[in-house]
C-alpha positions, 0 to 999 in steps of 0.5 A, spaced: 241 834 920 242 828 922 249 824 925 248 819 919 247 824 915 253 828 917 257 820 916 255 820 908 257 827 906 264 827 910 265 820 907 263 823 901 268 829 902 274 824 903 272 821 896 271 827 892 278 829 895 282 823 893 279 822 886 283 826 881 286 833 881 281 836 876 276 834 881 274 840 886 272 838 894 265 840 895 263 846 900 259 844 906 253 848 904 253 844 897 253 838 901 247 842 906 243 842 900 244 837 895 239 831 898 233 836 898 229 840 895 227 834 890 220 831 888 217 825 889 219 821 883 214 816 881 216 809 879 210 806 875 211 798 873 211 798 866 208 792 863 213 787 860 216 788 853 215 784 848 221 779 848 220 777 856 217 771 854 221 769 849 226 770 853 224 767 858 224 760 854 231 762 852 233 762 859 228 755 861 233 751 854 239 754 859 236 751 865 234 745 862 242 744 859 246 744 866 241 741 871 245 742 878 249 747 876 250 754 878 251 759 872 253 765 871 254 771 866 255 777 867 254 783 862 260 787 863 262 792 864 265 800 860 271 799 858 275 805 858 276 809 851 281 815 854 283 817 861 276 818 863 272 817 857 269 811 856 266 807 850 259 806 850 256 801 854 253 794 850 251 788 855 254 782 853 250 778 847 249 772 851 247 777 857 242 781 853 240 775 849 237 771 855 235 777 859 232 782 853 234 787 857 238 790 850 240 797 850 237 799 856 242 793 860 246 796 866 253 795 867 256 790 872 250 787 872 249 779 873 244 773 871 244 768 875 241 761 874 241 758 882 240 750 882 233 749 885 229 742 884 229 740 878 231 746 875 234 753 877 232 760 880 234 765 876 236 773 878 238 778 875 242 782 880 244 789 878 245 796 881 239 800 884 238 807 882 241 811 888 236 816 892 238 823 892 240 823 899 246 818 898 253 821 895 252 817 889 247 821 886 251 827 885 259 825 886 259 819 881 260 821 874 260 814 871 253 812 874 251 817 878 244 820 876 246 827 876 251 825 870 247 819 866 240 820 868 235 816 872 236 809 874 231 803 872 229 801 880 229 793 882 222 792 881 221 796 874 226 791 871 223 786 874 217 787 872 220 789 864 223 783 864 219 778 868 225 776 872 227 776 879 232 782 881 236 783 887 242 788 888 248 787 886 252 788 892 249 781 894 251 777 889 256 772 891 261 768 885 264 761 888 269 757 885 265 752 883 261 756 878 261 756 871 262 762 869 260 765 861 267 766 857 270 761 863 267 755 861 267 753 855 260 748 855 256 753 857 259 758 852 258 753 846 251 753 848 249 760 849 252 761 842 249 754 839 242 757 842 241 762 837 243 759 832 235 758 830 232 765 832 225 764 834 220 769 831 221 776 836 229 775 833 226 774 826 222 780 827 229 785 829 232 782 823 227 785 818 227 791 822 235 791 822 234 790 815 229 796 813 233 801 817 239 799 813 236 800 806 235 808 809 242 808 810 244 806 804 239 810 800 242 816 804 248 815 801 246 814 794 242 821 795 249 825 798 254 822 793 254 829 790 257 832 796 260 826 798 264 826 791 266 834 793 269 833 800 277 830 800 275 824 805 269 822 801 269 815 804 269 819 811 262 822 809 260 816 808 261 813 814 258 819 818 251 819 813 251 812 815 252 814 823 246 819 822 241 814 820 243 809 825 242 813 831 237 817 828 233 810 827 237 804 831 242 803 837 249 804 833 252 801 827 252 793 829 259 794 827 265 798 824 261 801 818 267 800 811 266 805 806 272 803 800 272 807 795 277 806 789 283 801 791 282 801 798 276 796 796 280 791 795 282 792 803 277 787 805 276 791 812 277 798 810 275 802 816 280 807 816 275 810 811 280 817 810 280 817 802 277 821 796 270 818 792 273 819 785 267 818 780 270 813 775 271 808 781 267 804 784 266 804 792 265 798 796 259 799 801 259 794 808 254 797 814 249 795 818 245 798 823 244 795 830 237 796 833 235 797 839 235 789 842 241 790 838 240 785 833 245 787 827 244 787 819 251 786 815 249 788 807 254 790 801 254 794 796 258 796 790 256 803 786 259 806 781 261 813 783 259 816 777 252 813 777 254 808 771 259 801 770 264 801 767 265 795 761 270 791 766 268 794 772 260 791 770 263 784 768 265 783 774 260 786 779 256 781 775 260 775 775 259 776 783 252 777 783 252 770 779 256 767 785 252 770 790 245 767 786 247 761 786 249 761 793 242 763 794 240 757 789 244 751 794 241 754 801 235 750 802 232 746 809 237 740 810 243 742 805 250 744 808 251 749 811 258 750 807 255 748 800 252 755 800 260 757 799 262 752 795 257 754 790 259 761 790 266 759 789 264 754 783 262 761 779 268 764 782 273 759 779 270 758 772 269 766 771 277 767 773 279 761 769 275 765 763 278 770 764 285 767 764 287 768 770 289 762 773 294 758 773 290 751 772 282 749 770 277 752 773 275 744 776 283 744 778 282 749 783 275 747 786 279 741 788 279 740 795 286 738 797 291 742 791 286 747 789 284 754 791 287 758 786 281 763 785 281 765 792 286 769 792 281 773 789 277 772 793 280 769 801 273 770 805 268 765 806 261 766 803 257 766 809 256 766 817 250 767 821 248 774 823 243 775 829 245 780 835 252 779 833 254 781 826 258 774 826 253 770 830 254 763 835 261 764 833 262 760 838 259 754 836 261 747 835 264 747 828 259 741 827 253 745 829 256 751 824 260 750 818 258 742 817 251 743 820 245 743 816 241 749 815 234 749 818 229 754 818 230 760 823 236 761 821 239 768 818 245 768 815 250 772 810 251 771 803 256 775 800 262 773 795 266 778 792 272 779 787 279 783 790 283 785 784 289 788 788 292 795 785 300 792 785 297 785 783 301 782 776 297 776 776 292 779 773 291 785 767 292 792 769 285 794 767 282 789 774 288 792 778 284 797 783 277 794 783 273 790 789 267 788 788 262 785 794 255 783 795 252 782 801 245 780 803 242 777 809 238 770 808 233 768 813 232 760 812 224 758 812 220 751 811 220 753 804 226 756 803 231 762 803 228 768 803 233 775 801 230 780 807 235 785 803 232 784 796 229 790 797 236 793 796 239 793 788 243 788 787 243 787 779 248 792 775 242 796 771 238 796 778 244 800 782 245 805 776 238 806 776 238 806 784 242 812 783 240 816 777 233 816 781 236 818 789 241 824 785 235 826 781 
């Protein structure tokens, strides 16, 4: 053994000595044989994955966006869930956007855009796998490979994303750098960049879409034992999970499974409740791919398998709003037109139904209207891609009042929100939610539903389910 050797290990000692109490110091016979004894790992470079190039455009429209200056953004890091333990690991999106390194991204990793000519030198910075001989391999149980598995080494992430790697202990941050979240120009247009998705986005969204239809047939097949156990909406939930890591990455964001009442909750997560046939139950997952693109659809099923008269009225007249959401959604029109058109449907049905207090034109106006969003609060649409609320960040002109283009995906998804105690409408509405939600990609030719596979109309939701339960 050599002097260096004999450093590493007492160095090692100290540090496992000091960590926690729960961790014991380790003998010198492990520390005489842990470094040994090992094959020779192989490191083949792999050939790039199919998004490096559209990646690498990303990156050029960022470069081309601050010439002179040097950028930096970081993927993040684990976030600590409970003493030792931490949430899974999920690279910021702008990160994984400009790298296409997604699920497979390295916490604590940097990209940097270094100033160079006319445009920049962009490094990816990351931590290398560590050799069997240093004391990380084995002591750290946060990134030490013993613990998590093997380690991309700097070449293999290079050449699977076509960027320049170095390590991350020779990243050094100035103050004159704009940082991702520190500076607001260059976050703004991160998030406006993905406003259009380029074909390989596109790609992922459909993909998204068709492993979330599996989901949703998976809980139509098990609403027999859904029904039986007293948390029903928490089997929901775990259905749903099966399908997403079975298929996916995760669920793109907190799955709702609102049954009864609890519908009329518009972020319902706690999903502890009974499904009770005679009820509706109020469906809103979507399962995030492995490049961490995400769908967000809704549906409303009848537990029993059919509608009830009022409860079909008003699924209908939700399905009416979102089609003719879908009608106002054309290349060159305002985004918000999509929710006003919805909210055209939801004000004449509520006025039909007497449950406002003015006319349906009444509430649509703009500065003394709105009574029927207390029905309805939320707005129709938002972009989706690899956020479930996509380029949040971006400028309102650019979103909101921006005009719709081809490339974009988005959400479609009115609702109608009766609450249990709420006396301005008839009892027979308390205690129903109703929402639909589907996901739009906007072409040259117009919005196409990427998940019109799923049933949406009254009668194809009951003959959904009568066909899945047998």
């Amino acid at each position: 053994m050599t002097t260096g050797e004999t450093n590493t290990q007492a160095e090692a000692q100290k540090a496992a000595d000091s960590n926690t109490n729960r961790r014991q110091p380790y003998p010198q016979g492990f520390l005489d044989v842990i470094s040994s004894g090992w094959a020779e790992r192989p490191e083949p470079l792999p050939e790039p994955r199919a998004q490096a190039p559209f990646a690498a455009r990303r990156r050029d429209a960022v470069s081309a966006a601050f010439p002179g200056k040097r950028l930096v953004i970081p993927a993040g890091s684990f976030k600590q869930r409970s003493n030792d333990t931490d949430y899974p690991f999920r690279a910021h999106s702008a990160f994984a956007h400009l790298t296409g390194w997604a699920v497979d991204a390295v916490p604590d990793s940097v990209l940097v855009f270094e100033p160079a000519g006319d445009g920049h030198d962009v490094t990816l910075y990351l931590r290398d796998r560590a050799t069997r001989e240093t004391p990380e391999f084995y002591r750290d149980a946060t990134i030490g490979e013993f613990w998590v598995g093997p380690r991309p080494s700097l070449a293999q992430v290079s050449a699977d994303l076509g960027i320049r790697t170095a390590h991350v202990d020779a990243f050094a941050r100035s103050d004159e750098d704009l940082v991702l979240e520190e500076d607001e120009e260059l976050t703004r247009f991160v998030s406006e960049l993905r406003l259009v998705k380029d074909a390989y986005e596109i790609e992922q969204m459909r993909l998204a879409v068709e492993v979330t239809a599996a989901g949703f047939d998976d809980i139509v097949r098990e609403l027999p034992r859904i029904v039986e156990h007293p948390r029903g909406e928490r089997v929901v939930e775990g259905v749903f999970h099966q399908r997403a890591r079975s298929d996916g990455n995760w669920e793109g964001y907190d799955t709702i499974a609102a049954s009864g009442p609890h519908a009329c909750y518009l972020h319902w997560t706690r999903n502890d409740g009974a499904v009770v046939p005679g009820d509706l139950i109020l469906i809103d997952a979507g399962v995030e791919v492995d490049s961490l693109y995400t769908a967000d659809i809704t549906r409303t099923l009848p537990v029993s398998g059919t509608f009830t008269d009022i409860q079909r009225k008003i699924y209908e007249a939700v399905r009416e709003a979102a089609d003719a959401a879908f009608a106002a959604a054309r290349p060159g029109v305002r985004f918000r037109a999509v929710h006003e058109a919805a909210m055209e449907v939801i004000a004449a049905r509520t006025a039909e139904w007497g449950l406002l207090p003015v006319s349906a034109e009444e509430a649509l106006d703009a500065d003394r209207g709105g009574q029927q969003r207390r029905y309805m609060v939320h707005g129709t649409s938002h972009h989706l891609g690899i956020d479930v609320h996509d380029c949040a960040q971006a400028r309102r002109e650019m979103y909101y009042d921006g005009e719709l283009a081809p490339g974009m995906v988005f959400t479609i998804e009115p609702g109608l929100y009766f609450q249990i105690d709420d006396l301005t409408v008839p009892e027979e509405y308390r205690g129903i939610g109703v929402r639909i939600e589907d996901d739009i990609l906007m072409t040259e030719d117009g919005p196409v539903n990427l998940s019109a596979g799923i049933p949406r109309t009254a009668d194809e939701v009951e003959a959904w389910i009568a066909r899945l339960r047998g």
